[in-house]
C-alpha positions as CSV (number, residue, x, y, z in Angstrom):
1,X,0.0,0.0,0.0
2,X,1.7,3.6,-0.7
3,X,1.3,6.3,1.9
4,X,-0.8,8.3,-0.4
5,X,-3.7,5.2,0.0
6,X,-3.3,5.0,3.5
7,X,-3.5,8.4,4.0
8,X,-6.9,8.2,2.7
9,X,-7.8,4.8,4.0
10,X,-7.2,6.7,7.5
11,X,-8.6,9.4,6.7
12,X,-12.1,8.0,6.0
13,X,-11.6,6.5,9.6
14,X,-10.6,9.1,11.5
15,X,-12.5,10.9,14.4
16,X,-11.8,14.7,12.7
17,X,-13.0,16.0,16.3
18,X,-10.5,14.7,18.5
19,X,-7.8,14.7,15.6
20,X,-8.0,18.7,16.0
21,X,-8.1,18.1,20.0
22,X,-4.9,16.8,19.5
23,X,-3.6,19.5,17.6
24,X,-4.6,22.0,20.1
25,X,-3.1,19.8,23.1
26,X,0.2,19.8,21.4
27,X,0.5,23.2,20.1
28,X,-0.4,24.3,23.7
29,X,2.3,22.1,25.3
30,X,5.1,23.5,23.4
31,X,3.7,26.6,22.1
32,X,3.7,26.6,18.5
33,X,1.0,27.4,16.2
34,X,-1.7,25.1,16.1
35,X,-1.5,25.3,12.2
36,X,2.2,24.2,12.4
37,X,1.0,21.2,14.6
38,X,-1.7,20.6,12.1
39,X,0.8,20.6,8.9
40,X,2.8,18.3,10.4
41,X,0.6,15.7,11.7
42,X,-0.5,15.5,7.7
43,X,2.8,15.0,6.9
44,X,3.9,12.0,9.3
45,X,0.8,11.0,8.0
46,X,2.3,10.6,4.6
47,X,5.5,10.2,5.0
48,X,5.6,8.0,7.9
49,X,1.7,6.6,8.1
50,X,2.0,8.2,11.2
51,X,-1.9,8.6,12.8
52,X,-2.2,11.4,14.9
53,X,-2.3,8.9,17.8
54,X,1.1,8.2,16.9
55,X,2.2,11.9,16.7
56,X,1.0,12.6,20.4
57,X,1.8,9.2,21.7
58,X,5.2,8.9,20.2
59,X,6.0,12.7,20.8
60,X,7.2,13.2,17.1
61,X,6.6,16.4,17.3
62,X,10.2,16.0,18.7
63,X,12.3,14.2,16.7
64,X,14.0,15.0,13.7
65,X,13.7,13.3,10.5
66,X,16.4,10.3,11.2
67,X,14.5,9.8,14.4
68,X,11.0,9.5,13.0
69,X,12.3,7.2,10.3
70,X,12.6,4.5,13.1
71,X,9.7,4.7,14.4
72,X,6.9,1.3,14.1
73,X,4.2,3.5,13.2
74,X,0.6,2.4,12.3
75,X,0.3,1.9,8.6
76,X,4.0,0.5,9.2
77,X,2.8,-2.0,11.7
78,X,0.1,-2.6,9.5
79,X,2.5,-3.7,6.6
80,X,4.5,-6.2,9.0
81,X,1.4,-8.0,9.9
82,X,0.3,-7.7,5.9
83,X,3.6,-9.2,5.1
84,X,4.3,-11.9,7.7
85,X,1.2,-12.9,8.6
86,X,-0.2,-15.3,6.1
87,X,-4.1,-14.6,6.3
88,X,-5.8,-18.3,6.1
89,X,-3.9,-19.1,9.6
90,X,-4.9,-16.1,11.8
91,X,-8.2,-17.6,13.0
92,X,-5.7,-19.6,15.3
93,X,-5.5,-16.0,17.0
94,X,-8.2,-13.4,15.7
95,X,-11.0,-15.9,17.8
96,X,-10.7,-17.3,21.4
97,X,-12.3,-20.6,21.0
98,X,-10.0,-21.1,17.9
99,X,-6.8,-20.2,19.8
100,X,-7.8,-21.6,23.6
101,X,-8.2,-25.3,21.1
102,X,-4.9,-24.4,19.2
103,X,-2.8,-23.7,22.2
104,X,-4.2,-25.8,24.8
105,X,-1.3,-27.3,25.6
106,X,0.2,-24.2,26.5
107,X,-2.7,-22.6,28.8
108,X,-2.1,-24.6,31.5
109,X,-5.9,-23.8,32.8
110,X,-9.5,-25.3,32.5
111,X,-11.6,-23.0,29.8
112,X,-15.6,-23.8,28.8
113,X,-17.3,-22.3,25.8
114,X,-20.8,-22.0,26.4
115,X,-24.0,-22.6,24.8
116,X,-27.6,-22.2,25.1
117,X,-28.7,-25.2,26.2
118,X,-29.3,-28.1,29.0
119,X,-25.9,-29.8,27.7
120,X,-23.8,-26.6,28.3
121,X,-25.5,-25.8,31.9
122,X,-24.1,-29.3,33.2
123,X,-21.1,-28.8,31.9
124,X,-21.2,-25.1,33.3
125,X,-22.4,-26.5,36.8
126,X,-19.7,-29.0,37.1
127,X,-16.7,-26.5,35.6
128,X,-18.1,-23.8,38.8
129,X,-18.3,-26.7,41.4
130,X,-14.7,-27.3,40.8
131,X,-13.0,-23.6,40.2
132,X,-15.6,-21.7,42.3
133,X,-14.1,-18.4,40.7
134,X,-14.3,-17.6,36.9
135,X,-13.0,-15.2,34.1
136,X,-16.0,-14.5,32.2
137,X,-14.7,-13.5,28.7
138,X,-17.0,-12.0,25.3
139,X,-15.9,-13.7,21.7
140,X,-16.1,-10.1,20.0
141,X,-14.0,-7.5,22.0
142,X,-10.7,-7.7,22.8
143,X,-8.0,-5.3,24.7
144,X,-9.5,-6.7,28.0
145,X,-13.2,-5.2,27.9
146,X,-15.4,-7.3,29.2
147,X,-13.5,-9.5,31.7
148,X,-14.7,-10.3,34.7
149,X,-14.2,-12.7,37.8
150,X,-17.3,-14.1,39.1
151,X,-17.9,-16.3,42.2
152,X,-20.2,-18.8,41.6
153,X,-21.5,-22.1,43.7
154,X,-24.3,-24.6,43.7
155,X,-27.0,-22.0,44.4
156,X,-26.5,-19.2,42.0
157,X,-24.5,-21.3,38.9
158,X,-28.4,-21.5,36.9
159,X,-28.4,-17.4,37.5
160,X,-25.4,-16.9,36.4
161,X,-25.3,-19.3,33.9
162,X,-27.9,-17.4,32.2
163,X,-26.5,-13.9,32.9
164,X,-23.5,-14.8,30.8
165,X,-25.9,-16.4,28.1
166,X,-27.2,-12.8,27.9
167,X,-24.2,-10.9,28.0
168,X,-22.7,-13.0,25.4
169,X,-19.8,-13.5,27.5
170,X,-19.9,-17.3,26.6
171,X,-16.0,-18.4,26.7
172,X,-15.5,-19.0,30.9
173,X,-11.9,-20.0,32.0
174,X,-10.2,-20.9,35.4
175,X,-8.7,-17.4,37.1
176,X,-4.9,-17.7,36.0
177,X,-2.7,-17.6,38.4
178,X,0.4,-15.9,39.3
179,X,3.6,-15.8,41.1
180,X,4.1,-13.9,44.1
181,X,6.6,-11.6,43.2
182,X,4.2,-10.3,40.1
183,X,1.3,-10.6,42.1
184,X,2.7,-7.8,44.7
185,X,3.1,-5.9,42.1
186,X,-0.5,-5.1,41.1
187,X,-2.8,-7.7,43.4
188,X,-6.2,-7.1,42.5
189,X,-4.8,-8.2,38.1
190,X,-3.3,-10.7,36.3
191,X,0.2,-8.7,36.0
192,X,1.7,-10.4,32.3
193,X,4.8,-10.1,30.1
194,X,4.0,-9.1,26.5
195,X,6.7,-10.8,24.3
196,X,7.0,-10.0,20.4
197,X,8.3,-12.1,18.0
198,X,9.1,-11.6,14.7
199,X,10.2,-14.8,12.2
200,X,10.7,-16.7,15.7
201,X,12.5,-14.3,17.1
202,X,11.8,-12.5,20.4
203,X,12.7,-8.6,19.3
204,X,10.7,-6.8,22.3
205,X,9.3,-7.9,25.8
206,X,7.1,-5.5,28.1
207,X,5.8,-5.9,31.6
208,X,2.6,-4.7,32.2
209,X,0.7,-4.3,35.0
210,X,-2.8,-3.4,36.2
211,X,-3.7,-0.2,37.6
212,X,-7.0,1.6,39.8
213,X,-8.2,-2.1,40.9
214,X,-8.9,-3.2,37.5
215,X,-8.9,-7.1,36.9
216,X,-6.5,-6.8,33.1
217,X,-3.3,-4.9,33.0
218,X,-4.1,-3.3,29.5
219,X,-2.3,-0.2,28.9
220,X,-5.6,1.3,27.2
221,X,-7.5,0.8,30.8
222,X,-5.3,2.9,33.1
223,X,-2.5,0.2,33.1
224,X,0.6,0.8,33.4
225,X,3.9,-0.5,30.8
226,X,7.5,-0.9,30.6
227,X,10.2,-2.4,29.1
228,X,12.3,-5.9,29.7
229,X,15.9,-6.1,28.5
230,X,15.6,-9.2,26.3
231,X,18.7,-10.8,27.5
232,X,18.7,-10.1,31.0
233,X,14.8,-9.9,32.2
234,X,15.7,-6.8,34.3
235,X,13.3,-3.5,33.7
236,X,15.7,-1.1,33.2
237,X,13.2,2.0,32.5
238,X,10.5,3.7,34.5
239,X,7.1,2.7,33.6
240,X,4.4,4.9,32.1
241,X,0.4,4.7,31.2
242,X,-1.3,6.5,28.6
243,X,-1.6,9.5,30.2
244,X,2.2,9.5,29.7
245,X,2.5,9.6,33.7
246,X,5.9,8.0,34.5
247,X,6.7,5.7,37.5
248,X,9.4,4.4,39.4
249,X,7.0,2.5,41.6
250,X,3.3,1.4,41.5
251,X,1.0,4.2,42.3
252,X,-1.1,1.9,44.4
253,X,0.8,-0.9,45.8
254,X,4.4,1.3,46.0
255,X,6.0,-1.8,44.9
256,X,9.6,-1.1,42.6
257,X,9.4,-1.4,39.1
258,X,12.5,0.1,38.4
259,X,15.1,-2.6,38.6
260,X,12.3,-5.4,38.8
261,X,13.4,-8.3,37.5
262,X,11.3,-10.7,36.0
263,X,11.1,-14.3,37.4
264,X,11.6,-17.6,35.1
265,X,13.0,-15.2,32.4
266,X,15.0,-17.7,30.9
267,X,12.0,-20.3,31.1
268,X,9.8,-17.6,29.7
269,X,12.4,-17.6,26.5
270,X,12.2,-21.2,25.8
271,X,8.6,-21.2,26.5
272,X,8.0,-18.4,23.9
273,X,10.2,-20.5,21.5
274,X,8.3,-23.5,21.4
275,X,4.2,-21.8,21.2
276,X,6.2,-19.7,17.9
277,X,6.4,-23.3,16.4
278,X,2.4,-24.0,16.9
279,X,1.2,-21.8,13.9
280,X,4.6,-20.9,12.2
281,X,2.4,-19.0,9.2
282,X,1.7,-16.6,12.0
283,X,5.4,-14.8,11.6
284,X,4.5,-11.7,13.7
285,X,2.7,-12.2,17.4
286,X,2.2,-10.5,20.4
287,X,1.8,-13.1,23.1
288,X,0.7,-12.3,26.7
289,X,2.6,-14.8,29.0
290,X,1.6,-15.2,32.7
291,X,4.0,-16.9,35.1
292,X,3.4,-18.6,37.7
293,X,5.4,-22.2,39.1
294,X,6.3,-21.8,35.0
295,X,5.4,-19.2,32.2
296,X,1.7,-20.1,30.5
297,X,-0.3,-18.6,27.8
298,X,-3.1,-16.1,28.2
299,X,-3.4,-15.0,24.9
300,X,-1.7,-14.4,21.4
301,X,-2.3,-11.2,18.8
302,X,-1.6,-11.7,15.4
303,X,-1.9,-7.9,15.4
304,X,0.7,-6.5,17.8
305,X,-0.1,-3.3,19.8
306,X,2.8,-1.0,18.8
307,X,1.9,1.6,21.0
308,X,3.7,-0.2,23.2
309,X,7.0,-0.1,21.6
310,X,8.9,2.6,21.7
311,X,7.1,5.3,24.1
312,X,9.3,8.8,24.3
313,X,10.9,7.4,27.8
314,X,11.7,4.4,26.6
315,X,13.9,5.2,23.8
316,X,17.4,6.0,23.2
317,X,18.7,9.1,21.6
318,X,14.7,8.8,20.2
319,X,15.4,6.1,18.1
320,X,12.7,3.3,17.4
321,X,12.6,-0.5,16.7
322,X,12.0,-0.2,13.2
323,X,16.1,-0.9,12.0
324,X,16.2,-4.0,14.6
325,X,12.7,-5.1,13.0
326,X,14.2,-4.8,9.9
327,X,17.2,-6.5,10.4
328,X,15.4,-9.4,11.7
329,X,13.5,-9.5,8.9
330,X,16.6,-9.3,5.9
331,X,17.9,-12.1,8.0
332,X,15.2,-14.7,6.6
């Protein structure tokens, strides 16, 4: 696709109204002229299918032109996935039942897909007698909306049984556990590692961890992000969330991040390894590992979030992961 199409492909997309928010949010935060802001944003656009997103998030409004150049943005996340994802395998990972069948092996918890009917409830009935907690998920959204932990038991598993009929939340699982020295972290969420490979090859790793009581650590619900040094497991950056709030401990819980290192590392590396080799079509994943006694699967995205990738504090001398992405790829 050249950036001229996906200029307009965006463009038919985009939310005009908070596109010109942006503009005046930026403009006010380093004082220039809003139609200076404006001009630019068009041009990342074009030259670097930056969205405006990308601009604010990214803080390109800084960098000069070697700098942007090595930046993952959208449109150029959306030509990895284009070009090493081959689209008659990504079912394994664009639908839950489809990837909790694929990847069993790998989940390392009890999950039930629901249906309307007698067959299901008993099913349902004997899955809640044994786990007495559950994670309620929905098929159709993703980035964590939805979830929710229920309690259920002999007397209230027909209600709620048919309050997640209605909801459509119809794919239960066993609450994932955790380790304790994640779990201090953030208790009240699964706290997860978010690995990215790329042709097999891990080539970025982030912790992230949940924030304000909320049961998923996703950085779009007030979670918080950082960093893991691929070869060591050690955070070596302060952690930030959307609001581009920076942290050297958890908000909450006061627990370090800075310095944290995370447990199993080495396991989690072999582990990653050998789930790559499940759907090998699939060349370009993010997969959400939880650890506990040893590193499971939660969940794998044929469409990686690069928002995460290379956030202002976490970058060198404001350079981006696009060369080592591209390196990684010549190599095949």
């Amino acid at each position: 696709m050249s950036k001229i199409s996906y200029l307009f492909q965006i463009g038919r997309n985009m939310d005009f109204k908070e596109m010109f928010q942006t503009t005046e949010d930026i403009a006010k935060k380093i004082n220039k002229s809003k139609i200076k802001i404006f001009l630019d944003i068009i041009y990342c656009g074009i030259k670097y299918q930056a969205g405006y997103t990308d601009y604010k998030l990214f803080a390109m409004y800084e960098l000069n032109k070697k700098q942007r150049k090595t930046i993952i943005t959208r449109g150029i996340n959306n030509e990895l996935i284009k070009k090493c994802n081959n689209p008659k395998y990504i079912k394994y990972f664009s639908s839950k039942i489809e990837f909790n069948m694929k990847f069993n092996k790998y989940l390392k918890r009890d999950w039930l897909e629901l249906e309307p009917d007698e067959e299901s409830l008993a099913m349902f009935k004997s899955f809640a007698y044994k786990h007495h907690q559950i994670v309620a998920k929905t098929l159709s959204i993703s980035c964590g909306e939805g979830v929710e932990i229920i309690s259920v038991n002999r007397r209230n598993s027909k209600e709620v049984f048919d309050m997640l009929i209605s909801t459509n939340r119809t794919l239960v699982e066993e609450v994932a556990k955790e380790c304790e020295e994640l779990k201090k972290l953030h208790p009240s969420s699964l706290n997860t590692i978010r690995v990215i490979t790329l042709n097999k090859e891990i080539v970025a790793a982030f912790l992230k961890i949940g924030n304000n009581n909320n049961v998923v650590d996703n950085f779009n619900f007030d979670g918080l992000v950082v960093p893991i040094n691929i070869s060591t497991g050690i955070v070596e950056y302060l952690s930030i969330n959307k609001e581009v709030e920076l942290f050297k401990e958890h908000p909450i819980t006061h627990e370090q991040i800075l310095w944290f290192t995370i447990p199993k590392w080495k396991q989690v590396k072999s582990f990653i390894a050998k789930v790559c080799e499940v759907v090998p079509e699939v060349k370009y994943v993010g997969w959400d590992v939880a650890i506990d006694k040893e590193p499971y699967l939660i969940k794998g995205n044929y469409f990686p979030e690069h928002l995460l990738y290379q956030l202002p504090s976490h970058r060198t001398d404001g350079i981006g992961l696009l060369p080592f992405f591209q390196k990684i790829i010549e190599k095949e």
